[in-house]
Every structure is written in structure tokens, then in C-alpha cells.
C-alpha positions as CSV (number, residue, x, y, z in Angstrom):
1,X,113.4,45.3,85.0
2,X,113.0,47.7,87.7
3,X,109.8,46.6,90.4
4,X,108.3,48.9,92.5
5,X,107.5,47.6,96.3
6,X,103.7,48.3,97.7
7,X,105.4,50.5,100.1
8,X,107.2,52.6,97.2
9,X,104.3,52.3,95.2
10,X,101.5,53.7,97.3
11,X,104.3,56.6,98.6
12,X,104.4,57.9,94.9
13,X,100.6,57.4,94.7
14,X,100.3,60.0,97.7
15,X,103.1,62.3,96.2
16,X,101.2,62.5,93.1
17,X,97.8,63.3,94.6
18,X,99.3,65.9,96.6
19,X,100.6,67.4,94.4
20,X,97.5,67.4,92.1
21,X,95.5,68.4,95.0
22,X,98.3,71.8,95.5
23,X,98.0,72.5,92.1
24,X,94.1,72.7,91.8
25,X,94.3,74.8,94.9
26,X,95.8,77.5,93.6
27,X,93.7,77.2,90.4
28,X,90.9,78.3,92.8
29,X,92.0,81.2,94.9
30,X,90.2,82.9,97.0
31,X,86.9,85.2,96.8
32,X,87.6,88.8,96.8
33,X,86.8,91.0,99.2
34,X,86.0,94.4,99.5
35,X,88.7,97.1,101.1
36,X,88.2,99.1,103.6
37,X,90.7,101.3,102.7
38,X,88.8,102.0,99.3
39,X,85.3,101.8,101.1
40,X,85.3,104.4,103.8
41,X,83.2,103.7,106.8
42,X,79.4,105.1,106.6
43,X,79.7,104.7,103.2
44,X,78.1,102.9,100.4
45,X,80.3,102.1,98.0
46,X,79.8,100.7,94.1
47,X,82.4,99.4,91.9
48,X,81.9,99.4,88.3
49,X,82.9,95.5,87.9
50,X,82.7,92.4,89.5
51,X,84.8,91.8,92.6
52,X,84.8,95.6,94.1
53,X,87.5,96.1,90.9
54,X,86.7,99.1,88.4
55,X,85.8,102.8,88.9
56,X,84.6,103.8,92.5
57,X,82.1,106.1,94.0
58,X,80.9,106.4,97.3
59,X,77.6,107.7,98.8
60,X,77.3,109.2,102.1
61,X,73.6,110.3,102.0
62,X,70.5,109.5,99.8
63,X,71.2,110.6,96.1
64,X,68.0,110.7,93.8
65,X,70.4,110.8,90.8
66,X,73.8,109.2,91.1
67,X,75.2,111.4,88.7
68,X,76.5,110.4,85.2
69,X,80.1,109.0,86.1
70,X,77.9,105.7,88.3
71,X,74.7,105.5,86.0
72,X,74.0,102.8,85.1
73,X,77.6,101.6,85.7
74,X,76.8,99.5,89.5
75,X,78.3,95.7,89.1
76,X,79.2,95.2,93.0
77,X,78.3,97.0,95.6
78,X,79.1,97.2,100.1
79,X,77.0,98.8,102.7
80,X,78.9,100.7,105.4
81,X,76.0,103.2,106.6
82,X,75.4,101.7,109.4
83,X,71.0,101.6,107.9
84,X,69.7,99.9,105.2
85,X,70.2,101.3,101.7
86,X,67.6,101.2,99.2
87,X,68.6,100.7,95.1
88,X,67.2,101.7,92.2
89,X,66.7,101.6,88.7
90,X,65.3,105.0,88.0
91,X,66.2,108.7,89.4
92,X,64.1,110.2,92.2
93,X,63.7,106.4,93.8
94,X,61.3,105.0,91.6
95,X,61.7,101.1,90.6
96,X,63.6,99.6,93.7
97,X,65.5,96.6,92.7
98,X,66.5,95.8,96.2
99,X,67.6,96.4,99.6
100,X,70.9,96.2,101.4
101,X,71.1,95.7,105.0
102,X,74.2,97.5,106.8
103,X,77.6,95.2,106.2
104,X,75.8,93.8,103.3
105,X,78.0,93.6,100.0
106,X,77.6,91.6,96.4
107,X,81.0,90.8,94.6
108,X,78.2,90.9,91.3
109,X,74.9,91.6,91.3
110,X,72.6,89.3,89.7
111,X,72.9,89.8,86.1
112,X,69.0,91.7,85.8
113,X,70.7,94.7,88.1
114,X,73.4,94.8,86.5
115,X,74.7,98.8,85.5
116,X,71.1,99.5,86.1
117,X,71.3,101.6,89.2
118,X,70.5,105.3,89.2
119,X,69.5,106.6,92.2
120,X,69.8,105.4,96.2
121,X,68.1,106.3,99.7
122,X,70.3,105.6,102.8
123,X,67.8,104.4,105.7
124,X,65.1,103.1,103.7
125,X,64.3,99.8,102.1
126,X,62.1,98.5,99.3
């Protein structure tokens, strides 16, 4: 019969909670971020899904209507204007859901904003 000593034993203890601890590790991975690349500076920029993935659109400028391609459609959103951005439900700025200060991004909204966005104001919060 084949004995482990307490030194062997507690090394394979480690080994094995190492490499439990690797593999939930990469289970995890790592938050996405927005690009900057996609996202051009003073812009703000809405991704039809969750984690700045999907269809793209990009708003220099207040937009009472944002058109039929992003209706409805907003999942995540980042702020590059430089100003706060107003969002809302409804065309020509009526029902604001919420403001975004500059820099500000959401990798998915809260699930009662949803693709609910129609129209925006640069410069302007709720």
C-alpha cells in the first residue's frame, strides 16, 4: 500500500486548489468595455445589446427622433460629449428616463429602459 507523507499530501492539496482556483478564473473573464475605436470622441454612442456588442449609432448633437434604425433598439450606451446627455423614451424629449454625465457608459441598462429610447439632448439633463 502506497502512503502519502504530510509533506506530499498537503503539496497535492495546493496543486489541486490551484488549479481549481485557474480554472474558475477563466470561467469569469473580464467585464467588457467599450472601444474607442467604435465610439468616436464627442460622441454618444448606443449599441443595440448588452456589452457595447450589436448594431451601432452615434450622436453628435441633440436628436428629437433617433431615427428608425436605433428606436427603440438602445441596450448599452457611452458618453463621449464632453456634457451631459439627456435620454428619452419619447420623440421631441418628452419622458426622460435618465441622465448621463460625460464618460458615463452602462454595459446594460436597467431592464425598464431597455430598447426604449427615442430621442436625446446633448448638454441637458433630466
Amino acid at each position: 500500500m502506497f502512503r502519502f507523507s504530510s509533506t506530499s499530501s498537503r503539496l497535492w492539496t495546493a496543486a489541486a486548489v490551484m488549479a481549481l482556483t485557474a480554472g474558475a478564473a477563466t470561467l469569469v473573464g473580464n467585464p467588457a468595455v467599450a472601444d474607442s475605436e467604435q465610439c468616436p470622441n464627442g460622441s454618444f454612442c448606443v449599441w443595440e445589446q448588452s456589452s457595447y456588442r450589436g448594431d451601432f449609432r452615434h450622436y453628435t448633437a441633440s436628436n428629437p427622433n433617433v431615427g428608425d434604425y436605433m428606436n427603440d433598439r438602445m441596450t448599452s450606451y457611452w458618453n463621449r460629449t464632453g456634457k451631459t446627455v439627456a435620454v428619452y423614451e419619447h420623440s421631441n424629449y418628452v419622458g426622460c428616463m435618465f441622465s448621463v454625465k460625460p464618460g458615463g457608459s452602462e454595459a446594460a441598462v436597467a431592464s425598464h429602459f431597455n430598447d426604449k429610447m427615442t430621442s436625446l439632448r446633448v448638454g441637458s439633463g433630466c
